[in-house]
PADREN-681808 format. One record per residue: residue number from 0; residue in three letters; chain; x, y, z of N, C-alpha, C, CB in turn. Coordinates in nm, 2 decimals. Glycine has a CB too. Layout:
BEGIN
+-----+------+------+--------+--------+--------+--------+--------+--------+--------+--------+--------+--------+--------+--------+
: pos : code : unit :    npx :    npy :    npz :   capx :   capy :   capz :    cpx :    cpy :    cpz :   cbpx :   cbpy :   cbpz :
+-----+------+------+--------+--------+--------+--------+--------+--------+--------+--------+--------+--------+--------+--------+
: NUM :  ala :    A :      X :      Y :      Z :      X :      Y :      Z :      X :      Y :      Z :      X :      Y :      Z :
...
+-----+------+------+--------+--------+--------+--------+--------+--------+--------+--------+--------+--------+--------+--------+
This chain:
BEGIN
+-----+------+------+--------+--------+--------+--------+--------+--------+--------+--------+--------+--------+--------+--------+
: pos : code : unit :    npx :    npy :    npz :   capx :   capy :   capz :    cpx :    cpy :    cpz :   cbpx :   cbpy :   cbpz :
+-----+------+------+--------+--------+--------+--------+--------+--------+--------+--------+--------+--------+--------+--------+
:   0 :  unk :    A :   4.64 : -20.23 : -10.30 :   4.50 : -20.27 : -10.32 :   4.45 : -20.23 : -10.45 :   4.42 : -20.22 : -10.20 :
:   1 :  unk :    A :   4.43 : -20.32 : -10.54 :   4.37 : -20.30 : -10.67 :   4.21 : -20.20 : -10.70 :   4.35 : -20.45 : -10.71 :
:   2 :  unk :    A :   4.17 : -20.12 : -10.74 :   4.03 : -20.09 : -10.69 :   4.01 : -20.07 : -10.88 :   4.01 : -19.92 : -10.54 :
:   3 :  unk :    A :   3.83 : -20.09 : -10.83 :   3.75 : -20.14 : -10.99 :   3.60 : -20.03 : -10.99 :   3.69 : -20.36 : -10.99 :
:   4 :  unk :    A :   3.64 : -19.93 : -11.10 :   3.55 : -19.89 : -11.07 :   3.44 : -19.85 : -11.23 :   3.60 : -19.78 : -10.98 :
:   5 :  unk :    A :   3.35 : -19.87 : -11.21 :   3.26 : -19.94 : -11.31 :   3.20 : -19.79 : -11.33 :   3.13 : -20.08 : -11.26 :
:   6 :  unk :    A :   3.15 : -19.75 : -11.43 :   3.08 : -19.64 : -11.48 :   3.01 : -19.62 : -11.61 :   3.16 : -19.55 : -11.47 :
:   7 :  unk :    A :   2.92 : -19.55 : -11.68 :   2.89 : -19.55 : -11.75 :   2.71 : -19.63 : -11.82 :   3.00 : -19.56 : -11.78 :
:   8 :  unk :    A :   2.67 : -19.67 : -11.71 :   2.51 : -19.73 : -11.71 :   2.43 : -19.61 : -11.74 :   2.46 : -19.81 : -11.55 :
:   9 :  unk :    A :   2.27 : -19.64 : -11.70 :   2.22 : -19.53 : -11.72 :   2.04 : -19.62 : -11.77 :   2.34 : -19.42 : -11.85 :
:  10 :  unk :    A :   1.97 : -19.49 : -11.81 :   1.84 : -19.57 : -11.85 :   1.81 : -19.60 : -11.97 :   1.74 : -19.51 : -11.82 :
:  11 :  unk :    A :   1.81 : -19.66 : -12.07 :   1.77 : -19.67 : -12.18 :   1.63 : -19.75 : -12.22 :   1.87 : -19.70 : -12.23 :
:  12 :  unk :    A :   1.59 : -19.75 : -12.33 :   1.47 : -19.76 : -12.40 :   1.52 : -19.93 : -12.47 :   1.44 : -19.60 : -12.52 :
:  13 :  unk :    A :   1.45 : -20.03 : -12.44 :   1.45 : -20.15 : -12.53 :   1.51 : -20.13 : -12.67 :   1.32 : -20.20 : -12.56 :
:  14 :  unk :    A :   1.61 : -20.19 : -12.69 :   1.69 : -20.20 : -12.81 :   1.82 : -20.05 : -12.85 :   1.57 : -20.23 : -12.93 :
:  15 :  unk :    A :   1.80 : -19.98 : -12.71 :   1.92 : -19.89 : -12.76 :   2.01 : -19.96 : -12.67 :   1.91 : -19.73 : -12.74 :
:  16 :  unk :    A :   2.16 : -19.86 : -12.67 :   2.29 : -19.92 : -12.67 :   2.35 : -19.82 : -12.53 :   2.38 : -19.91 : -12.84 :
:  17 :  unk :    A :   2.41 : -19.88 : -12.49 :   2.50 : -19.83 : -12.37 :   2.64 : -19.87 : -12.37 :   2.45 : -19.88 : -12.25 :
:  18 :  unk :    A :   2.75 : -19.81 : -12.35 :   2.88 : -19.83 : -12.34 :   2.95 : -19.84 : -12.18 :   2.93 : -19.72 : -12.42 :
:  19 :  unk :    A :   2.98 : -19.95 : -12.15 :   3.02 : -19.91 : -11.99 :   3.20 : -19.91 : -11.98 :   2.93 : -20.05 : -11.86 :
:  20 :  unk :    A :   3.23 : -19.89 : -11.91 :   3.37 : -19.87 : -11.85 :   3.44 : -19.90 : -11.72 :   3.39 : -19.76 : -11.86 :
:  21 :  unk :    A :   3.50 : -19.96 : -11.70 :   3.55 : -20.03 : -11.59 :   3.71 : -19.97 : -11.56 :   3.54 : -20.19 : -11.61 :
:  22 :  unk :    A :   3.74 : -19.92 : -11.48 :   3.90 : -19.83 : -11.47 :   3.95 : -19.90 : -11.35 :   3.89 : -19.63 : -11.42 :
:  23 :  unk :    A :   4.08 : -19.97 : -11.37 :   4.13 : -20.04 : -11.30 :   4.29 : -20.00 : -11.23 :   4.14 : -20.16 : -11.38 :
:  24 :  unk :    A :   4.28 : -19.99 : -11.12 :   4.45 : -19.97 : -11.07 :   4.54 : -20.04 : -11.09 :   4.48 : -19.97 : -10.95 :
:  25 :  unk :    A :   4.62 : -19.97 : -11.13 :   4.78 : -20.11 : -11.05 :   4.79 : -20.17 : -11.19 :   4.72 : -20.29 : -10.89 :
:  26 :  unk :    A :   4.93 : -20.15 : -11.19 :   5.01 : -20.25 : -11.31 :   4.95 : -20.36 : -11.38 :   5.14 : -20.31 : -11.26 :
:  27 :  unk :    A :   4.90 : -20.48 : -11.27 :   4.87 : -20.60 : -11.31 :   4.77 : -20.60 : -11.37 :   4.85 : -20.69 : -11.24 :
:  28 :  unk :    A :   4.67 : -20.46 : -11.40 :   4.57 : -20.48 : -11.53 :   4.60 : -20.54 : -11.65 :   4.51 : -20.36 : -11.56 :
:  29 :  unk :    A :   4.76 : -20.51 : -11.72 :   4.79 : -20.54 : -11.81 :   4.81 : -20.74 : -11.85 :   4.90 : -20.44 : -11.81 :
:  30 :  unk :    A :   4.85 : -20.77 : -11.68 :   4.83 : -20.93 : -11.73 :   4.75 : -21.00 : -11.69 :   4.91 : -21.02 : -11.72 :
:  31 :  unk :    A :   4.64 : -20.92 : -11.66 :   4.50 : -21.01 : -11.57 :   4.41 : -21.02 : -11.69 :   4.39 : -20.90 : -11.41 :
:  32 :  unk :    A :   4.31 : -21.14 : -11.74 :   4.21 : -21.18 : -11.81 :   4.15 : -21.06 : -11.67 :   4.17 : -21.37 : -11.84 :
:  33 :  unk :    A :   4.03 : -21.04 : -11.79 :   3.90 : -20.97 : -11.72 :   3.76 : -20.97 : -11.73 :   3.91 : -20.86 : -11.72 :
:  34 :  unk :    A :   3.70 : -20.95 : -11.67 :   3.57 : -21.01 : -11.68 :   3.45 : -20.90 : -11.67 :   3.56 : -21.11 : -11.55 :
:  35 :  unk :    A :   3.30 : -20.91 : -11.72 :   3.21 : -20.82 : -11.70 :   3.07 : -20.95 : -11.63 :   3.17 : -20.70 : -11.86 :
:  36 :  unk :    A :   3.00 : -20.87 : -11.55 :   2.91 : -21.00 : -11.49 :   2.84 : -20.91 : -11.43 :   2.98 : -21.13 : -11.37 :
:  37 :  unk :    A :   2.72 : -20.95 : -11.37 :   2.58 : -20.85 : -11.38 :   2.50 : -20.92 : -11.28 :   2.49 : -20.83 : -11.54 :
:  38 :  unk :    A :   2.44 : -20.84 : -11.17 :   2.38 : -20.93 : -11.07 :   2.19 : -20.83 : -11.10 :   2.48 : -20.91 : -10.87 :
:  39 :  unk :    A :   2.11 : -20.90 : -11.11 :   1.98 : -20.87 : -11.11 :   1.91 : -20.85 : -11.01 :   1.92 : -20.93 : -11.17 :
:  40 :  unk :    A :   1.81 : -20.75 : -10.97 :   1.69 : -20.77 : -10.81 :   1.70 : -20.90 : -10.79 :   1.51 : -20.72 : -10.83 :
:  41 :  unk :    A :   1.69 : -20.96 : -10.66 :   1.70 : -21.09 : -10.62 :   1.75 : -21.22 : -10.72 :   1.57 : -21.11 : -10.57 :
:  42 :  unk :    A :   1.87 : -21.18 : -10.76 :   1.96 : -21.29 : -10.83 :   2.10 : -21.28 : -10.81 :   1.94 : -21.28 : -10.98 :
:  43 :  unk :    A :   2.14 : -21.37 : -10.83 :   2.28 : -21.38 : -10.78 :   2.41 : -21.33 : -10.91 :   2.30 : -21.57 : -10.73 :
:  44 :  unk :    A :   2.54 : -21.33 : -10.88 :   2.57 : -21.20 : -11.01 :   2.62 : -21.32 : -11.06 :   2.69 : -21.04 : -11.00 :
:  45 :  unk :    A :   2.60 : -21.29 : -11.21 :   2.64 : -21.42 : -11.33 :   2.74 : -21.34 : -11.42 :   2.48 : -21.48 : -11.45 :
:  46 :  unk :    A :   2.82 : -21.42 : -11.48 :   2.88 : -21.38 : -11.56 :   2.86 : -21.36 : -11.70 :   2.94 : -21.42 : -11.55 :
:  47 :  unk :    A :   2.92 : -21.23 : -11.78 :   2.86 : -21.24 : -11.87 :   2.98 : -21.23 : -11.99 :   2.76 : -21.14 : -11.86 :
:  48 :  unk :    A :   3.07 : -21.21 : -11.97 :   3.23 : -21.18 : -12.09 :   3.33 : -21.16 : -11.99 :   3.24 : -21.03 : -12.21 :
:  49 :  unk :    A :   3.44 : -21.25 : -12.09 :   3.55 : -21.23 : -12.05 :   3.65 : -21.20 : -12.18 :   3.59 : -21.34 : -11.95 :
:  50 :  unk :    A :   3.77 : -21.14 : -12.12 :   3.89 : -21.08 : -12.26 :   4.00 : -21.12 : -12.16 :   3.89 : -20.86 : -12.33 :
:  51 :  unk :    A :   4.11 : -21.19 : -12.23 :   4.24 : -21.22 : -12.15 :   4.34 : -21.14 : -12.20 :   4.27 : -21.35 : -12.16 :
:  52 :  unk :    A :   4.46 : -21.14 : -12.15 :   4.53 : -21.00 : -12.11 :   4.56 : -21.01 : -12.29 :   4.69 : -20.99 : -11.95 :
:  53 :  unk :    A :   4.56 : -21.11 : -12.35 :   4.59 : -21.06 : -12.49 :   4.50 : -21.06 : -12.60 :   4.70 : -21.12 : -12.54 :
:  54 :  unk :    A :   4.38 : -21.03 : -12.57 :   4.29 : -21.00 : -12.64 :   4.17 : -21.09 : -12.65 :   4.34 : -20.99 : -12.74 :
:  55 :  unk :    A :   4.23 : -21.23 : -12.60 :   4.06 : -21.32 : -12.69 :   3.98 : -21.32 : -12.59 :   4.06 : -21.51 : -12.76 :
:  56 :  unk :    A :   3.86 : -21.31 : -12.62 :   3.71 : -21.28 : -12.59 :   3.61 : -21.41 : -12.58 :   3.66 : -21.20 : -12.72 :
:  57 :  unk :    A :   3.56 : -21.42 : -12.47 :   3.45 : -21.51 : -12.44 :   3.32 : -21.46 : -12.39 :   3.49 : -21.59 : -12.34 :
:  58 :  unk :    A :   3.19 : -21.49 : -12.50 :   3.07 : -21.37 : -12.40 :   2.98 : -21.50 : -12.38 :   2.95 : -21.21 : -12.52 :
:  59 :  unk :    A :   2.94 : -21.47 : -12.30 :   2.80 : -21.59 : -12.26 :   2.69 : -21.56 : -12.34 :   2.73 : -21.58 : -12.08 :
:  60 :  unk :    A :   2.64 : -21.70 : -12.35 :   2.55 : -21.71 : -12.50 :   2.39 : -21.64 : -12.45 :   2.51 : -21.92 : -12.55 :
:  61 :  unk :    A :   2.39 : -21.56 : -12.35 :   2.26 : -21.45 : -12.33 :   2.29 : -21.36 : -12.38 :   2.21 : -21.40 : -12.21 :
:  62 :  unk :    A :   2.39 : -21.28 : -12.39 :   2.48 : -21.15 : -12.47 :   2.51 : -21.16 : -12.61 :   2.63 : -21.13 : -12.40 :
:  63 :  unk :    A :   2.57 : -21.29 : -12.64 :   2.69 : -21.33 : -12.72 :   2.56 : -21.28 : -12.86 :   2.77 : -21.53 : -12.69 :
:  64 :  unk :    A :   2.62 : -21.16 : -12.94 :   2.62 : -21.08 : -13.11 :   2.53 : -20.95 : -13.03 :   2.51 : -21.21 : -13.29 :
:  65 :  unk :    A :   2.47 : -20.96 : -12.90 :   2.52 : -20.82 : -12.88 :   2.54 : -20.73 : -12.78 :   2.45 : -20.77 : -12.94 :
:  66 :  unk :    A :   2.65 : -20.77 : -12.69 :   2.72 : -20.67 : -12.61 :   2.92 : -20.77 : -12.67 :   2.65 : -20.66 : -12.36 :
:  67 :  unk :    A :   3.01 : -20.68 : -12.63 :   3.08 : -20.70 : -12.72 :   3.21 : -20.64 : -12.55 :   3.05 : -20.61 : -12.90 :
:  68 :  unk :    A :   3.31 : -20.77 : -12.56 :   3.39 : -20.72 : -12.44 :   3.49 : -20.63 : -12.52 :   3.47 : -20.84 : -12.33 :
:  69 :  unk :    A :   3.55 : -20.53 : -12.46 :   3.69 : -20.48 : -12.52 :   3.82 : -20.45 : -12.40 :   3.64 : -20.33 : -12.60 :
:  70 :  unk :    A :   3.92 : -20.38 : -12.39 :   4.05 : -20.35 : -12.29 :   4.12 : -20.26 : -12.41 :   4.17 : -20.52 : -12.23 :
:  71 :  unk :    A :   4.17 : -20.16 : -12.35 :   4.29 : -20.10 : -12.36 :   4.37 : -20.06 : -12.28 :   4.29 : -20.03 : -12.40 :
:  72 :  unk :    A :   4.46 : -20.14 : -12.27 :   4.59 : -20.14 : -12.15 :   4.64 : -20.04 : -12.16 :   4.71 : -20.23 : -12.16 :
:  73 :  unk :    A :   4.60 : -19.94 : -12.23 :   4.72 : -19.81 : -12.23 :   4.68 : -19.69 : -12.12 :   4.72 : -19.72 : -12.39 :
:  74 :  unk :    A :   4.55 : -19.74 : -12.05 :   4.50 : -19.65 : -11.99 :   4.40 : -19.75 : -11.84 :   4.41 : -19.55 : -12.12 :
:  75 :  unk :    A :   4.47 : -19.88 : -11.90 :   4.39 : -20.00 : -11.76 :   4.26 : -19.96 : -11.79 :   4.43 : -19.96 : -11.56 :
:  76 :  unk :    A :   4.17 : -19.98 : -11.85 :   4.06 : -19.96 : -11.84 :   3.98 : -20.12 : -11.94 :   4.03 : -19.79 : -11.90 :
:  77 :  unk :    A :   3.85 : -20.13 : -11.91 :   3.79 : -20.25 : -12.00 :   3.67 : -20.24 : -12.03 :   3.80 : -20.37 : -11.95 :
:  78 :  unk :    A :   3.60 : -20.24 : -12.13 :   3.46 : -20.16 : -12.19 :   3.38 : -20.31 : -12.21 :   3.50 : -20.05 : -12.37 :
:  79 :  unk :    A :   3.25 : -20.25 : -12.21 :   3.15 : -20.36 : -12.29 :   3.05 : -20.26 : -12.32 :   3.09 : -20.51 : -12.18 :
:  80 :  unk :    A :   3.07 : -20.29 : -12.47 :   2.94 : -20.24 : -12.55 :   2.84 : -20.30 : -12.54 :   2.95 : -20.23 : -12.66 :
:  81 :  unk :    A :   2.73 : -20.26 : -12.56 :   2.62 : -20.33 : -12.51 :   2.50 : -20.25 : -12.64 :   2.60 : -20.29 : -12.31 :
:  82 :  unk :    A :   2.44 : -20.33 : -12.71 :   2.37 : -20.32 : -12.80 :   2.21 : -20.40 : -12.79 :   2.45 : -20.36 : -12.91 :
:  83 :  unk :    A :   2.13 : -20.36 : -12.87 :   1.98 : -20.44 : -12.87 :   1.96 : -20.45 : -12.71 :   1.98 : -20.64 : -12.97 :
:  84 :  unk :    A :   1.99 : -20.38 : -12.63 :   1.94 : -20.41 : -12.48 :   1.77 : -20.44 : -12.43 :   1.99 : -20.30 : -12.40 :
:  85 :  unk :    A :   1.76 : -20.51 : -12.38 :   1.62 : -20.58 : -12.34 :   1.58 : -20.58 : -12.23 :   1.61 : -20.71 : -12.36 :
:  86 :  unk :    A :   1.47 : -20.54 : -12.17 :   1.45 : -20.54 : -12.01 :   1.49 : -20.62 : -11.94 :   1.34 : -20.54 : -11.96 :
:  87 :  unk :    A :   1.49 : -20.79 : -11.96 :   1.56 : -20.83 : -11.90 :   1.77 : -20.85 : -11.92 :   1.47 : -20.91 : -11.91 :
:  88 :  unk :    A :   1.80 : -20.73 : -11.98 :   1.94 : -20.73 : -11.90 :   1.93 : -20.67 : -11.79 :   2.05 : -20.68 : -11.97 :
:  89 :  unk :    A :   1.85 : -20.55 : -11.74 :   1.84 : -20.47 : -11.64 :   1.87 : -20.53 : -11.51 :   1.74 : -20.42 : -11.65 :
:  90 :  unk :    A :   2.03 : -20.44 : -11.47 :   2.10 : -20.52 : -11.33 :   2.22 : -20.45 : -11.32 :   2.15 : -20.69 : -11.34 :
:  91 :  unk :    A :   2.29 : -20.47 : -11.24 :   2.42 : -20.36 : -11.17 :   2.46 : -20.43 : -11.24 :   2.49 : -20.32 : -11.00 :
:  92 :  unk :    A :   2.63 : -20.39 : -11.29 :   2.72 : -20.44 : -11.39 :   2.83 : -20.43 : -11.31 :   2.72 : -20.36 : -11.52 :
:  93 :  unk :    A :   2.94 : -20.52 : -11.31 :   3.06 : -20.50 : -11.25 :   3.15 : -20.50 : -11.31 :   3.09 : -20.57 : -11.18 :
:  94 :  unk :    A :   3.28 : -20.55 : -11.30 :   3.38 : -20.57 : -11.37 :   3.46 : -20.63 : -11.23 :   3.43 : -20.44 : -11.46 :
:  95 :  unk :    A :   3.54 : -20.72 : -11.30 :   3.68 : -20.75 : -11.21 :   3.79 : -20.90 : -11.27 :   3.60 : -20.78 : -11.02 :
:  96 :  unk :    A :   3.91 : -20.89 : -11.17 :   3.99 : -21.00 : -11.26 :   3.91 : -21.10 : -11.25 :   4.13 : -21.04 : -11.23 :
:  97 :  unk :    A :   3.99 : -21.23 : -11.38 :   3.96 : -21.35 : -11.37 :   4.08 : -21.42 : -11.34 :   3.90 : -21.39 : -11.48 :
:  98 :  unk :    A :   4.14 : -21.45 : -11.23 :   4.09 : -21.49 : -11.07 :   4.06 : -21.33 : -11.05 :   4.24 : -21.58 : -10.93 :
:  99 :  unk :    A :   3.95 : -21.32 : -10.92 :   3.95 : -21.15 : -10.88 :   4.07 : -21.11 : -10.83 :   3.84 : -21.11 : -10.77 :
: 100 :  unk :    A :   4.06 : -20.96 : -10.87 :   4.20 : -20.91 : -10.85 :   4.19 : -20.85 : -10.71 :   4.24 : -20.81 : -10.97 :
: 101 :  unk :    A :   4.07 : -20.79 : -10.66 :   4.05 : -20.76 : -10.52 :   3.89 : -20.71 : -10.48 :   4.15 : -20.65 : -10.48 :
: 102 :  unk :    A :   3.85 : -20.64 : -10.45 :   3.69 : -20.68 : -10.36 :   3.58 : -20.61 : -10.49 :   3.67 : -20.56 : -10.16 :
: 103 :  unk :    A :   3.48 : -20.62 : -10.50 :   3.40 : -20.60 : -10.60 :   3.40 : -20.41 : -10.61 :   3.26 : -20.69 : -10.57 :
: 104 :  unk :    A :   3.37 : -20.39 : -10.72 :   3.33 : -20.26 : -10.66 :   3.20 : -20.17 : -10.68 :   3.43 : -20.18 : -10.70 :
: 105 :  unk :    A :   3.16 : -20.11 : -10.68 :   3.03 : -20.06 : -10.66 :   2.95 : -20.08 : -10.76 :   3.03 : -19.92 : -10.63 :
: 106 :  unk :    A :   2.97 : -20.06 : -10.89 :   2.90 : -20.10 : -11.02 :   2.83 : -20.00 : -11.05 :   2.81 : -20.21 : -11.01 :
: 107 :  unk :    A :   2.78 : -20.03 : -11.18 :   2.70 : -19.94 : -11.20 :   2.56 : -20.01 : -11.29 :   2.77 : -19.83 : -11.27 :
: 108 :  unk :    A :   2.46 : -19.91 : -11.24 :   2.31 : -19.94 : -11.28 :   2.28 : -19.99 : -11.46 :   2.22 : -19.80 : -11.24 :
: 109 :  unk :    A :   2.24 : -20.04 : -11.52 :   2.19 : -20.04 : -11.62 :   2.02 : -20.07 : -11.61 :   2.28 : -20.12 : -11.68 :
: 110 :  unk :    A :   1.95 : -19.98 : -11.66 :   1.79 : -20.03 : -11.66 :   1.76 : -20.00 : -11.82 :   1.68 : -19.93 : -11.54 :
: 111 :  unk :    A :   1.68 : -20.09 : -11.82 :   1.67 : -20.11 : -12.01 :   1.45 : -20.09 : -11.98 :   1.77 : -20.38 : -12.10 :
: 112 :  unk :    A :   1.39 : -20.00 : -11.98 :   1.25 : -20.00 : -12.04 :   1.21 : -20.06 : -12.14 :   1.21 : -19.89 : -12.07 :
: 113 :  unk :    A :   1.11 : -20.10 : -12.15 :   1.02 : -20.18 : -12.23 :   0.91 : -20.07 : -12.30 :   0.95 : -20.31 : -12.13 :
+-----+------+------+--------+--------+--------+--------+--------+--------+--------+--------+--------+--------+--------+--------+
């Protein structure tokens, strides 16, 4: 059973930066595409980047110049930097494969003040 565990949210102030981290089990991190996606108070979770097991990068055009996906397979883990943040990104942040690799996992908070 693959398990995903998201960390690194927190409160910040409009236009500062947060780094999050997603730590993944199991071998197959190294050939799973992966994904970061973010569900808001009464909204359904959307996606926001994806990085495939060899590097290229897709961010959705609400993010896209400034949160930034990354992976380093040497330690299964997968980062999204997150810059110029705006109250409205404020929302639990996930991570998991693209197909999912197994059940969501807890996430973590990000709240961005105005």
């Amino acid at each position: 059973q693959v398990q995903l565990v998201e960390s690194g949210g927190g409160l910040v102030q409009t236009g500062g930066s947060l780094r999050l981290s997603c730590a993944v089990s199991g071998s197959i991190f190294n050939t799973s595409d992966m994904g970061w996606y973010r569900q808001a108070p009464g909204k359904r979770r959307e996606f926001i980047a994806r990085i495939s097991s060899g590097g290229v990068r897709l961010h959705d055009a609400s993010v896209k110049g400034r949160f930034t996906i990354s992976r380093d397979n040497a330690v299964n883990t997968v980062y999204l930097q997150m810059n110029s943040l705006k109250p409205e990104d404020t929302a639990v942040y996930y991570c998991n494969g693209i197909p999912a690799l197994g059940d969501w996992g807890p996430g973590t908070q990000v709240t961005v003040s105005s």
